[in-house]
C-alpha positions in Angstrom: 0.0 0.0 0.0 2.3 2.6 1.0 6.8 2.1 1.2 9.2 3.9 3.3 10.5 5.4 0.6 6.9 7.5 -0.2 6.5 8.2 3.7 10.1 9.3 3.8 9.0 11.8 0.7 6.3 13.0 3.2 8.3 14.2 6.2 10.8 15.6 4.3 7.9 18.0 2.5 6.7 18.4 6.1 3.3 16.9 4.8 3.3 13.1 6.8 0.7 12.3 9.3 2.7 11.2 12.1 1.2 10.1 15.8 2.1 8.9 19.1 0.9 5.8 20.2 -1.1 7.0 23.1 -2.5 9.7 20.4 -3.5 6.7 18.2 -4.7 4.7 20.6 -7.4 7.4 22.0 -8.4 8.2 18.8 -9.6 4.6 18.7 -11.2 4.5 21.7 -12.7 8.1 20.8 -14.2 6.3 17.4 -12.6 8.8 15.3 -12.0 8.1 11.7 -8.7 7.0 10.9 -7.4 5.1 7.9 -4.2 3.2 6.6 -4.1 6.0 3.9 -4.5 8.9 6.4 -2.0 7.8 9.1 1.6 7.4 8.1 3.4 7.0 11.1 3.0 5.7 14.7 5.8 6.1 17.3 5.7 3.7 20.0 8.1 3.0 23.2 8.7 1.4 26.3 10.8 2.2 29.6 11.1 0.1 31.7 13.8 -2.3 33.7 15.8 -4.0 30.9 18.6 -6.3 32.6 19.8 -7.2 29.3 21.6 -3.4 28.5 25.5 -3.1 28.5 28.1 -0.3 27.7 31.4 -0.6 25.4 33.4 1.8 26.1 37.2 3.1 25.2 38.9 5.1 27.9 42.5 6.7 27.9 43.6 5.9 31.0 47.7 6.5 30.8 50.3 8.0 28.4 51.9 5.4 25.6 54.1 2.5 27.0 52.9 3.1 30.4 51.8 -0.2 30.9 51.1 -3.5 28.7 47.8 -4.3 29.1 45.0 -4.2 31.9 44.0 -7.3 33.8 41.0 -5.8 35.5 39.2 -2.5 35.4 36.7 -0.9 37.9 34.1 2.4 36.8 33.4 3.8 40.2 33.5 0.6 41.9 32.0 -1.9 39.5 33.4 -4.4 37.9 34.5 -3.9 33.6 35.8 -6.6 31.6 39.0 -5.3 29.6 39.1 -6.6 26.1 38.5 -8.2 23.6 41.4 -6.2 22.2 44.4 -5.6 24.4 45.0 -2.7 23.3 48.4 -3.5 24.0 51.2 -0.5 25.2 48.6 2.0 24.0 47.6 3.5 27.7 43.8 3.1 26.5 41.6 0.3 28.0 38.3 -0.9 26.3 36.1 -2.6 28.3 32.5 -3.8 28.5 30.3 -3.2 31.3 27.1 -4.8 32.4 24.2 -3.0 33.5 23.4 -5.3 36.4 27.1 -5.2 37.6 27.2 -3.5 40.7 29.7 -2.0 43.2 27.7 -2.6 45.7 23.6 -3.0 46.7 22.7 0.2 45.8 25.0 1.3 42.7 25.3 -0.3 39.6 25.9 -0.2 36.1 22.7 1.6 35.1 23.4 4.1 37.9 26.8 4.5 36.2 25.5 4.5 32.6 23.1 7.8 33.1 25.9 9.4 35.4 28.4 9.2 32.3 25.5 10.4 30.0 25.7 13.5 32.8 29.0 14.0 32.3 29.9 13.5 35.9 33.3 12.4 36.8 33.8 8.6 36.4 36.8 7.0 38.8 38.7 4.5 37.0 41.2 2.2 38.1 43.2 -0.3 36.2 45.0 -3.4 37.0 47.9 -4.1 35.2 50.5 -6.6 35.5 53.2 -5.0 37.6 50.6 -1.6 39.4 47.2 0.3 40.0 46.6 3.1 37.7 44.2 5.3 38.9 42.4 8.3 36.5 39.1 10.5 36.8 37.3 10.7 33.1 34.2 12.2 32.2 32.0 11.3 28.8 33.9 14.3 26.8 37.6 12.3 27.5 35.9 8.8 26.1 37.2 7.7 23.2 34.1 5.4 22.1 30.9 5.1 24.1 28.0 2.6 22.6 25.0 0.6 24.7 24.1 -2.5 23.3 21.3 -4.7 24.2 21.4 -8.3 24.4 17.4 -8.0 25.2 15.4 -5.7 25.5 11.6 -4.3 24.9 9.9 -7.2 25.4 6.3 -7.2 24.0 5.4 -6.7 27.3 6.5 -8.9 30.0 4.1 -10.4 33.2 3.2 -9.7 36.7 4.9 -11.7 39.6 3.1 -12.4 43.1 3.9 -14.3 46.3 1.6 -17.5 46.8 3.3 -18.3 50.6 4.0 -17.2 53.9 6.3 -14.6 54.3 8.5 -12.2 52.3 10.8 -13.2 49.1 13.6 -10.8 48.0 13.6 -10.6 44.6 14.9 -8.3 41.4 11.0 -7.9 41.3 10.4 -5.8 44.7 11.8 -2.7 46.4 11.6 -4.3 49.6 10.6 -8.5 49.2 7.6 -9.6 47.7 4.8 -9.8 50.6 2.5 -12.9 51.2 0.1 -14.7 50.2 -1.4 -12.8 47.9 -0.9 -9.9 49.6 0.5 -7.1 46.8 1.9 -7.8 42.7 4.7 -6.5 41.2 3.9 -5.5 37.1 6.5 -4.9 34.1 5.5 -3.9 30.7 4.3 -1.2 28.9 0.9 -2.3 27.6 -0.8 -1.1 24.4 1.9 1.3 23.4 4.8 -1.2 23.3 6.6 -1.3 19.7 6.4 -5.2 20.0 2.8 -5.5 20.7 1.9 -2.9 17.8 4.2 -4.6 15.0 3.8 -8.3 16.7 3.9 -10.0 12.9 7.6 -7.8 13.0 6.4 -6.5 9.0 8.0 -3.2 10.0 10.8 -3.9 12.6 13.9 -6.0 11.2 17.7 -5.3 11.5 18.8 -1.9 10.9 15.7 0.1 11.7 16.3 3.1 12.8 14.7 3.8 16.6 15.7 5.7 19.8 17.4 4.8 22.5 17.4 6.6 25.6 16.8 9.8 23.4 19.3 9.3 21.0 19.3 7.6 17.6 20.0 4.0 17.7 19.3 0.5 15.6 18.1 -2.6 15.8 20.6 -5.2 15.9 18.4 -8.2 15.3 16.5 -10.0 18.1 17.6 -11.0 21.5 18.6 -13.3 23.9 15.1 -15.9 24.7 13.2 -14.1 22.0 10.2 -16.2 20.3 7.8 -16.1 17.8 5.4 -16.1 20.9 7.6 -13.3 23.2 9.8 -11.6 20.7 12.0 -9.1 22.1 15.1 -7.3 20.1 18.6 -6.2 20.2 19.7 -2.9 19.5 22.9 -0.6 19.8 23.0 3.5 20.0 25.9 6.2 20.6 25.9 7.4 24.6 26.7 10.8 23.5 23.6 12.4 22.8 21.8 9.8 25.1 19.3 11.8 27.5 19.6 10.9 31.0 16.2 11.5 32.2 14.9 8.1 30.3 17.9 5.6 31.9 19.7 4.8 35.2 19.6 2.6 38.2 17.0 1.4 39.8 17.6 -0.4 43.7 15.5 -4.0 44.1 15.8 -5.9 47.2 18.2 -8.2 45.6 20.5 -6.2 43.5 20.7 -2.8 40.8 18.9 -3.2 37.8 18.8 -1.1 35.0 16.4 1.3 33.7 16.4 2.0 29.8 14.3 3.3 26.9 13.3 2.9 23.3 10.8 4.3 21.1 10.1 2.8 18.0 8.7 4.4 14.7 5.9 1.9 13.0 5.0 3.0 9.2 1.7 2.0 8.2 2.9 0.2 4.9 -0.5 -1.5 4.8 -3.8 -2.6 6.2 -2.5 -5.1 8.1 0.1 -3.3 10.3 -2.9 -0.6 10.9 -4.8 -3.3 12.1 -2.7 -4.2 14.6 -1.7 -0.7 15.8 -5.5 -0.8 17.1 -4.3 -3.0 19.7 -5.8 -1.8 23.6 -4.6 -2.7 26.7 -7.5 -4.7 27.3 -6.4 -7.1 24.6 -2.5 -7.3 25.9 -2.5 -10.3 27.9 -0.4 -10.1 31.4 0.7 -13.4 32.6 1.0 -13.6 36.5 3.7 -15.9 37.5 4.6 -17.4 41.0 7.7 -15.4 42.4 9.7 -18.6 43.5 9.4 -20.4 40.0 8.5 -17.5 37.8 6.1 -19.8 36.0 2.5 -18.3 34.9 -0.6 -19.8 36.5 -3.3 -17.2 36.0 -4.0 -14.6 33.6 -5.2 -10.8 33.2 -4.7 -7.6 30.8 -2.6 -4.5 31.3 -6.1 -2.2 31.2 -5.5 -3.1 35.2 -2.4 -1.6 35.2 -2.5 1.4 33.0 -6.6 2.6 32.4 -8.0 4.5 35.0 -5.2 4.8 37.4 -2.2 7.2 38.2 0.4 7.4 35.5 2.7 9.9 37.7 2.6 10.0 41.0 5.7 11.9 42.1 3.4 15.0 42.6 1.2 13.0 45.5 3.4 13.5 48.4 1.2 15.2 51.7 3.5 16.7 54.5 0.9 17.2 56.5 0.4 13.4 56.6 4.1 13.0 56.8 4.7 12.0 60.9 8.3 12.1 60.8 9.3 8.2 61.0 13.1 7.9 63.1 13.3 5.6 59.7 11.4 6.5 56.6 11.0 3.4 54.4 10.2 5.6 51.2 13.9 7.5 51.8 14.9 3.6 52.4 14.0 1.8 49.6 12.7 4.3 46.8 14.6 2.3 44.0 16.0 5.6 42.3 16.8 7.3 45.3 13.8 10.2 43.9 12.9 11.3 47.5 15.1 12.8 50.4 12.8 14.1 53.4 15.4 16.7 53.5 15.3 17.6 50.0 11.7 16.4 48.8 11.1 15.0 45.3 13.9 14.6 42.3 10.9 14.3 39.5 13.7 13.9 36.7 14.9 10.5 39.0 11.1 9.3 39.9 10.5 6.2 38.0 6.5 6.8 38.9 6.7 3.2 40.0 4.5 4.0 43.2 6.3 2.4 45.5 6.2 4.8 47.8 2.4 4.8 48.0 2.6 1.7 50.3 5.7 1.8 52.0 4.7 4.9 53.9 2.0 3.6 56.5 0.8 6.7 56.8 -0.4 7.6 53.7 1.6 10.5 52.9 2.3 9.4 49.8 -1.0 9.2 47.1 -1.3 7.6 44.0 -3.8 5.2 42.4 -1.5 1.8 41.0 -4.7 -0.3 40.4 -5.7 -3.9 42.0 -5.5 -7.4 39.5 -8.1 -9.7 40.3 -6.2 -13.2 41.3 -8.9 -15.8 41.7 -10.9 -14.5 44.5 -8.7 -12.1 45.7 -7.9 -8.6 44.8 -4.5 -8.1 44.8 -3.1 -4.6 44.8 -0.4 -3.4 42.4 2.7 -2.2 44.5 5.4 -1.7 42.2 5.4 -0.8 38.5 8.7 -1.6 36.6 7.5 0.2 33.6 7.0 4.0 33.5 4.2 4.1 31.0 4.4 8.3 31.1 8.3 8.0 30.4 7.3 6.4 27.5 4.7 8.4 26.3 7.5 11.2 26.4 10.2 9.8 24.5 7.1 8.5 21.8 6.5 12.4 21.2 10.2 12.9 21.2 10.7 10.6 18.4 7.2 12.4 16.9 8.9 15.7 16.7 12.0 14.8 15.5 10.2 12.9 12.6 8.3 15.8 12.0 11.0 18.3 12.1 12.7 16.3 9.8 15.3 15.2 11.6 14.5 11.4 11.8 14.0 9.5 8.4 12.5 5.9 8.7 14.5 2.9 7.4 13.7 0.0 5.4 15.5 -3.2 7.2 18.2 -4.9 5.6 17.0 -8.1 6.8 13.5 -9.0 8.5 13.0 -11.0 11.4 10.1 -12.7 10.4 
């Protein structure tokens, strides 16, 4: 029906039709007319926790023939692996770094991936054969600086609760997962996930151009466990003009995970892949696994997560609910460190997870996460590890850069499917 090629014509005359996925998706709902022929473009993203992200990066660390090679390299604490190329006598190290590697409990590599993106001052220190070689760099003295994704945006991902007695720490909960029954823990983005809206993959393939994080990126090919069933992809983009506000660290009860972004462009190339754009959360199936086995055994839809509740809550706080706790759990265990009661709310660290909303007692902290009906019990949503209103965000960043003209679609070199 339509090709790239024609819809690339479009925004470069400033005449495409180009839409967010949330704007698409309340048309819909809305009953408004919309065609293959009169939409051109919908963007689409997720953000969410994506263990699967990783950093390559080249750092000059010492002048020529200062040392051989490094055996081990730290980034503030955490762990690097130096290689593959040993960069022999040439004082520079490359290294890869993981984004659940961790210094310690509360900093890790996605903490260190959005503090680089800052341009805050990184501490590195080298091994070498024969000394320590010690050096402060920032993102301006890198050399090279790419993520890559092993996987990442799942279409969508499931719900995990606690069947049992007791509490069980988990990459899932701020503070272990409380039971039976007693709260859920969610991940995915719903009806505005790229995967879900291009599930047959007619528009997504290696070498599409997409965002990561803000910046221009690509897909790579797919990832690590992906299926016909759960596909998920790989993809790679330049830290440099990364934005930090949709990446970082967020703080489980098990270990730092790793927050990251990406917004997809969808052309509507035929009547098919509009079809399937009309996708609601009420039709994205959320599986709902048992925490100790992380095996599904019920079912519901992400319209319990994400229609008619709170997509930001970081604006809910009450001080005059606020009684002063000797220890305040949401200071404690707010996974990205957003709220201080001595300096309030950070709203470019809140993840909008709501966490906060039931680990103060008091209720000091408002927000409505929504409840998923488990059998006979109505189990309350406690922590979000999507931020569907992040998303939302970077899908109209990549709207107005496509309509500015700054972002041209691509045709994959290779599909998927």
């Amino acid at each position: 029906m339509k090709r790239i090629g024609e819809i690339n014509d479009k925004i470069r005359k400033g005449e495409a039709i180009v839409l967010t996925a949330e704007e698409f998706k309340q048309m819909v709902r809305n009953e408004e007319t919309a065609t293959a022929e009169s939409v051109d473009v919908v963007t689409c993203a997720t953000c969410a926790i994506m263990s699967g992200t990783a950093a390559i990066l080249s750092i000059p660390v010492a002048e020529r023939n200062e040392f051989e090679r490094a055996d081990e390299v730290w980034l503030n604490g955490i762990p690097a692996f130096p290689g593959p190329c040993p960069n022999e006598r040439l004082g520079i190290v490359d290294v890869f770094v993981y984004g659940t590697a961790r210094a310690n409990n509360l900093y890790g590599g996605g903490h260190l991936f959005r503090e680089i993106v800052e341009g805050e001052q990184i501490e590195v220190k080298v091994k070498t054969n024969d000394r320590i070689i010690e050096r402060k760099v920032s993102k301006e003295d890198l050399l090279f600086a790419r993520m890559i994704t092993t996987r990442s945006a799942f279409k969508n991902y499931m719900a995990f609760v606690n069947p049992e007695e007791g509490e069980v720490g988990s990459i899932f909960s701020v503070s272990g997962l409380k039971g039976p029954y007693k709260e859920i823990s969610v991940t995915g983005s719903g009806e505005i996930n790229p995967l879900e809206n291009d599930p047959l993959l007619k528009t997504i393939g290696i070498g599409t151009r997409i965002m990561v994080n803000g910046a221009t990126g690509y897909v790579i090919g797919e990832g690590t466990r992906s299926s016909e069933e759960k596909p998920n992809l790989s993809v790679t983009a330049d830290m440099y003009k990364m934005d930090a506000e949709f990446m970082g660290g967020f703080i489980t009860s098990k270990s730092p995970e790793c927050i990251t972004s990406i917004a997809v462009p969808v052309p509507v190339i035929s009547e098919e892949v509009f079809s399937n754009l009309k996708i609601m959360d009420e039709e994205v199936k959320l599986p709902i696994a048992d925490i100790h086995d992380r095996i599904p055994f019920v079912e519901s839809n992400y319209a319990a997560v994400w229609q008619n509740t709170d997509l930001e809550i970081q604006f809910d706080f009450d001080a005059h609910k606020c009684v002063q706790c000797d220890v305040c759990d949401v200071e404690k265990y707010c996974p990205t460190t957003a709220f201080s009661r001595s300096k309030g709310f950070d709203e470019h660290r809140c993840f909008n997870c709501g966490a906060c909303v039931y680990l103060c007692t008091e209720g000091a902290f408002r927000g409505n996460l929504g409840r998923i009906k488990i059998q006979d019990k109505d189990v309350p949503i406690t922590l979000r590890q999507s931020n569907r209103s992040k998303a939302n965000e970077l899908a109209r960043k990549l709207k107005n850069q496509i309509i500015e003209k700054e972002f041209l679609l691509t045709e994959p070199v290779d599909y998927l499917r």
